[in-house]
PAGUTI-727188 format. One record per atom (N, C-alpha, C): x, y, z. Coordinates in pm, whole numbers, plus 50000, padded with zeros to 5 digits. Example, Ala and Ser with C-alpha at 12.3 -4.5 7.8 and 13.67 -1.06 7.14 Angstrom:
<atoms>
((51319; 49431; 50780))
((51230; 49550; 50780))
((51320; 49670; 50780))
((51285; 49775; 50708))
((51367; 49894; 50714))
((51290; 50003; 50787))
</atoms>
This chain:
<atoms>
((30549; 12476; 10177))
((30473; 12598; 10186))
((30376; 12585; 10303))
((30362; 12676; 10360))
((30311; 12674; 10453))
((30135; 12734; 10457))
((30050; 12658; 10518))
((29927; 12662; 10480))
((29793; 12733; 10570))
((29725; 12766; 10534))
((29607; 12802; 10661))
((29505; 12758; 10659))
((29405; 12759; 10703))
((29309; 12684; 10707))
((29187; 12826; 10676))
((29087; 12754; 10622))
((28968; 12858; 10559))
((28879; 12761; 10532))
((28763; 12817; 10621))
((28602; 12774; 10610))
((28564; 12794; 10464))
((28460; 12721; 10407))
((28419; 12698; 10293))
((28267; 12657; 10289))
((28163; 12712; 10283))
((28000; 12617; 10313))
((27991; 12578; 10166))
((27906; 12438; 10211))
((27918; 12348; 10077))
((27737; 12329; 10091))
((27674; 12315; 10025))
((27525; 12231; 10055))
((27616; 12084; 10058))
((27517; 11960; 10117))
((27547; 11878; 10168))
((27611; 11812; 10022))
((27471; 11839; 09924))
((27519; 11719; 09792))
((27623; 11821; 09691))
((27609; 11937; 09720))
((27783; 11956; 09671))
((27899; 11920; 09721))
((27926; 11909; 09885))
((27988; 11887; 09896))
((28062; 11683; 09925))
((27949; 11624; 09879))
((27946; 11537; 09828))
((27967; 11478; 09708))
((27921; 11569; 09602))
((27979; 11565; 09497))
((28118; 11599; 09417))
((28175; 11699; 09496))
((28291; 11734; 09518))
((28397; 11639; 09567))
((28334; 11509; 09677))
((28413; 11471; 09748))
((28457; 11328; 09684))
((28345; 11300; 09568))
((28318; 11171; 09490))
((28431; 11236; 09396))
((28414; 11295; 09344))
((28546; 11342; 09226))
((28668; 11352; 09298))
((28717; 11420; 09427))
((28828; 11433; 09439))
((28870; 11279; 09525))
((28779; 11144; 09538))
((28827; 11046; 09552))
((28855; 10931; 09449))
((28748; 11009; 09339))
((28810; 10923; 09191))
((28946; 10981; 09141))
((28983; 11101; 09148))
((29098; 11131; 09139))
((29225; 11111; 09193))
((29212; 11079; 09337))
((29280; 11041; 09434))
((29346; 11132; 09494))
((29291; 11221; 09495))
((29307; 11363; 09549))
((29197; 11378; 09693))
((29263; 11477; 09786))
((29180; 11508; 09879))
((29059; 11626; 09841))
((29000; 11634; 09911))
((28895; 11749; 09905))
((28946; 11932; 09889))
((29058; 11915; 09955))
((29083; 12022; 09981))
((29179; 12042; 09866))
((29271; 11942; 09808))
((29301; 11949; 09710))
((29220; 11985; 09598))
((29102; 11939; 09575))
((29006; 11964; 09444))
((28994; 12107; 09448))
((28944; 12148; 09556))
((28910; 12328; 09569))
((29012; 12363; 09562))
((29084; 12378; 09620))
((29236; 12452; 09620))
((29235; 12456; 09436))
((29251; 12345; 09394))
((29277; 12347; 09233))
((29200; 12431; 09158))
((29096; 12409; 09181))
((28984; 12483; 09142))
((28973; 12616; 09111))
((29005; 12680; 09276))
((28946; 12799; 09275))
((29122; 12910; 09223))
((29248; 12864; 09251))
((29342; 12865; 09192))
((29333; 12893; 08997))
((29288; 12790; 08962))
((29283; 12776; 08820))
((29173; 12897; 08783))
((29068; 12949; 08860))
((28969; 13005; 08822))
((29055; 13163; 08841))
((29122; 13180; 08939))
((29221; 13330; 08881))
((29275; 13330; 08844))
((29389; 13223; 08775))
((29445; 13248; 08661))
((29365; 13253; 08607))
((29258; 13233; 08510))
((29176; 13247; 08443))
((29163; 13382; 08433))
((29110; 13456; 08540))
((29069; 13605; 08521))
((29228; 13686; 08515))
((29274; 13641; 08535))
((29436; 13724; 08538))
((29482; 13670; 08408))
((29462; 13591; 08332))
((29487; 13574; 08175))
((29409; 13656; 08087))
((29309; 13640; 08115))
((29175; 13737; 08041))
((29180; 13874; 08087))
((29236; 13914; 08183))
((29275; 14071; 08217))
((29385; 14094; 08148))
((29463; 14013; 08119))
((29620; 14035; 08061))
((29557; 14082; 07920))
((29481; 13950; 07853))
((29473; 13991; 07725))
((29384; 14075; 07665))
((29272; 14128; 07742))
((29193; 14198; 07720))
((29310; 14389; 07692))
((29418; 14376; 07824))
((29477; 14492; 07815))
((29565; 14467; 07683))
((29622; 14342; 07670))
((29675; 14357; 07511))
((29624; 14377; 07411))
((29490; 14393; 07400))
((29448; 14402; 07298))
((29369; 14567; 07248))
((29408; 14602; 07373))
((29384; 14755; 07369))
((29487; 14817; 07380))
((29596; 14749; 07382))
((29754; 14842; 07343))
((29799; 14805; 07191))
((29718; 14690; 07102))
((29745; 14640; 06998))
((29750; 14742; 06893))
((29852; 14797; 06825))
((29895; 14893; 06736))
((29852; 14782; 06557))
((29771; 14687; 06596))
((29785; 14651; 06427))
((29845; 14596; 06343))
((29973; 14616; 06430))
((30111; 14610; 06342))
((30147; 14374; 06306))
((30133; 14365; 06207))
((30082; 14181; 06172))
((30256; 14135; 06128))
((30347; 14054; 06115))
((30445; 14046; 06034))
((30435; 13876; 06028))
((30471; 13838; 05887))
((30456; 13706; 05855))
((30578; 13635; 05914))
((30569; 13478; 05920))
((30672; 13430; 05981))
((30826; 13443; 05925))
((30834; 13469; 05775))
((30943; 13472; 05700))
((30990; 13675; 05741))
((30900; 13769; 05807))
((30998; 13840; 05861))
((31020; 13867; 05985))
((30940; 13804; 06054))
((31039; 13814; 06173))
((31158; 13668; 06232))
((31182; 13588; 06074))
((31246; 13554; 06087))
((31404; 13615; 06040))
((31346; 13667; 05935))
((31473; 13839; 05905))
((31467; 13923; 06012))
((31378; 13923; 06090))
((31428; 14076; 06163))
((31530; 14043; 06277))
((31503; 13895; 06315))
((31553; 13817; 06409))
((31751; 13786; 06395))
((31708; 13757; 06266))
((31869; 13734; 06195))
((31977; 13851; 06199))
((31850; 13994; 06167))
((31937; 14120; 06178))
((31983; 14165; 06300))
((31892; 14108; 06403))
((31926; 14164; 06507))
((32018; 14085; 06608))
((32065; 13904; 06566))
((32199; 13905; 06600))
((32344; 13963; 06555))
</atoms>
């Protein structure tokens, strides 16, 4: 994959502190953020997902013993 490059301002001891973790990890710097800020929209794109499921949620509950019948009927 092909990559670009993007400025980032750090204060000095964040970005020091940042740089102590992503060498105990054995990861680069740019790796740690990349991970980071990645994981932090899935985050909001999970919580957008389910927030909209839960406002399309009709109520409707079925125990495991029927939709293990409904499953059976419908092969």
């Amino acid at each position: 994959m092909a990559m670009e490059a993007t400025a980032i301002r750090f204060a000095p001891e964040e970005k020091s502190w940042i740089q102590s973790y992503a060498d105990f990890c054995g990861k680069t710097f740019s790796d740690v953020v990349r991970e980071a800020v990645l994981e932090k929209v899935e985050d909001a794109a999970d919580l957008e997902a389910y927030t909209e499921a839960l406002e399309a949620d009709d109520g409707a509950r079925f125990s495991m013993e029927e939709v293990m019948r409904m499953a059976m009927m419908a092969e």
